[in-house]
N, C-alpha and C positions, 0 to 999 in steps of 0.2 A: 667217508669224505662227502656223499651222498647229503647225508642228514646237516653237516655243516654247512656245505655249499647252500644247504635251504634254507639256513638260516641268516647267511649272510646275504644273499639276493632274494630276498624276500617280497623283491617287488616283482619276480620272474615264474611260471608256475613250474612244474616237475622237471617238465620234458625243457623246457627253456633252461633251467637249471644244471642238466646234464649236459644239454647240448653247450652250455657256456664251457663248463669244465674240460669237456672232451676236446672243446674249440681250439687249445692250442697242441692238440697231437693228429689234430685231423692231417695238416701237411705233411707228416709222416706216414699215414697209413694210410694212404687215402682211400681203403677199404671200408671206412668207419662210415655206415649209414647214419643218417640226420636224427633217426627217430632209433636209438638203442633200446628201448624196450616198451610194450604193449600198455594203454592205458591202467591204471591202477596196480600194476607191479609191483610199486614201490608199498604200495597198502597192504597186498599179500606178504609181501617178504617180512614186513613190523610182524603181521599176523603168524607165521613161522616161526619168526623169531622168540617170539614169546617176550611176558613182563621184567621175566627176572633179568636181562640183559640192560633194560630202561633202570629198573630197579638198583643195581650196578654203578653205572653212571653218576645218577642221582646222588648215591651215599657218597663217590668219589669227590663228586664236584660240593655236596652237602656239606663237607665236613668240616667241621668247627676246628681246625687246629690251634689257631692263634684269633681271637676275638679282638680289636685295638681295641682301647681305651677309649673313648672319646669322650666324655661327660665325668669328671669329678673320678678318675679312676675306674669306671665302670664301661662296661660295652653296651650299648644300644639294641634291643631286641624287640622288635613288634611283634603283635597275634594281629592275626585277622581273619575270618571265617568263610566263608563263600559255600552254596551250594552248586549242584553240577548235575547235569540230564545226563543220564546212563542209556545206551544203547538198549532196545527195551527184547530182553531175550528172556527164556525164562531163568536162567540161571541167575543176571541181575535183578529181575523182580522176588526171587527169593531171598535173595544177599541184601537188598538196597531195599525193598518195597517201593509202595506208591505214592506219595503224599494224597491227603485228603484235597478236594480242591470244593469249589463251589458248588458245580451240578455232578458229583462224586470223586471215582480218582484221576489224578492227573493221569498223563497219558504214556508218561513214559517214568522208568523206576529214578529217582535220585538220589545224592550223597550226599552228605555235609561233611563238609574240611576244615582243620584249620592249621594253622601255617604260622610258625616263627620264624620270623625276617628279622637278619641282623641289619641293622640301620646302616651302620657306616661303610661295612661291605656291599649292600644292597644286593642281597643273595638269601634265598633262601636257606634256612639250616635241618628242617624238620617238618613234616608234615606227618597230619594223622588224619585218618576219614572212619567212616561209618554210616551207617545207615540213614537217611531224610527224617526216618520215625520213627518211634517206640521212646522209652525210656531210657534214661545214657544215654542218647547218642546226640547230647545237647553239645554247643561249641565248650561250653565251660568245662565237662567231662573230655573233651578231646582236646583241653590244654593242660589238664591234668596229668594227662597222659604222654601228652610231647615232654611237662617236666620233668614227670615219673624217670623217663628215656634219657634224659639231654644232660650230659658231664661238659663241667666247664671250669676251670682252677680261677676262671675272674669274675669279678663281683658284677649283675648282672642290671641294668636300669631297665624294668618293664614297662614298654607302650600299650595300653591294653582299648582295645575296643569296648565303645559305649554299652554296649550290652553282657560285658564278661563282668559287672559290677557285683562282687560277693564279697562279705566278709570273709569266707575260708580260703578263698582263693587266694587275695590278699597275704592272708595268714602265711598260707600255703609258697604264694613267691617269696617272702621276706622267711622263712626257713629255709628254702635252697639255696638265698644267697648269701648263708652263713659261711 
């Protein structure tokens, strides 16, 4: 309820967030102090809780069951790519590396992502990441990869970002959506 409430009052920080919630049971207990739990709590407890919980969620709310229609019989599907700063530990700069930068490496490890958005639902469906650098782990390999994964029984319209421009690729979306 925590994690909702934060998303709904998102103009409120943690403690303003709980304190709303709790606001309407306070007249009954009036035991409930103003301040329910110690700065950054709520960060340990994500950290407890671990990914595969987030992970969970994700594939729930993810999931493709029914695609509408909306273009000519087909559904509406963007890519789009993004990179991301990794908290700099060493187990991310193993996993993720450094990127090269100017005066040598950036300073902290990051990822590249990329992401199919269904257009008419306005929701993510899939996500794939990997490493900033090396070999593979370009955006066009990590759409590859989302199609590789992604079953869908309707004919698919692809938005594709200025930079996923390849003939195989191309190739490659107009075979899945046989």
């Amino acid at each position: 309820f925590t994690v909702l409430s934060l998303c709904l009052r998102r103009d409120l920080n943690q403690h303003a967030v709980v304190n709303w919630m709790f606001s309407q049971f306070r007249w009954l207990f009036c035991t409930l102090p103003s301040k329910l739990f110690s700065e950054g709590a709520l960060s340990h407890a994500r950290m407890r809780i671990g990914t595969k919980v987030f992970l969970r969620i994700f594939q729930k709310v993810a999931a493709a069951d029914e695609l509408p229609a909306d273009f000519h019989g087909r559904s509406t599907v963007a890519f789009d790519g993004s990179a991301g700063t990794m908290v700099d530990t060493k187990e991310n700069k193993a996993a993720f590396g450094k990127a090269s930068a100017q005066n040598g490496e950036a300073g902290f490890p990051q990822l590249r992502m990329m992401a199919m958005l269904s257009v008419p639902l306005r929701k993510i469906l899939h996500i794939e990441y990997d490493s900033y650098t090396g070999k593979g782990t370009g955006e066009r390999r990590l759409m590859n990869r989302i199609l590789a994964g992604f079953q869908s029984d309707i004919r698919l319209l692809f938005l594709l970002d200025a930079g996923l421009y390849a003939f195989e690729l191309f190739e490659y979306c107009e075979d899945h959506n046989r």
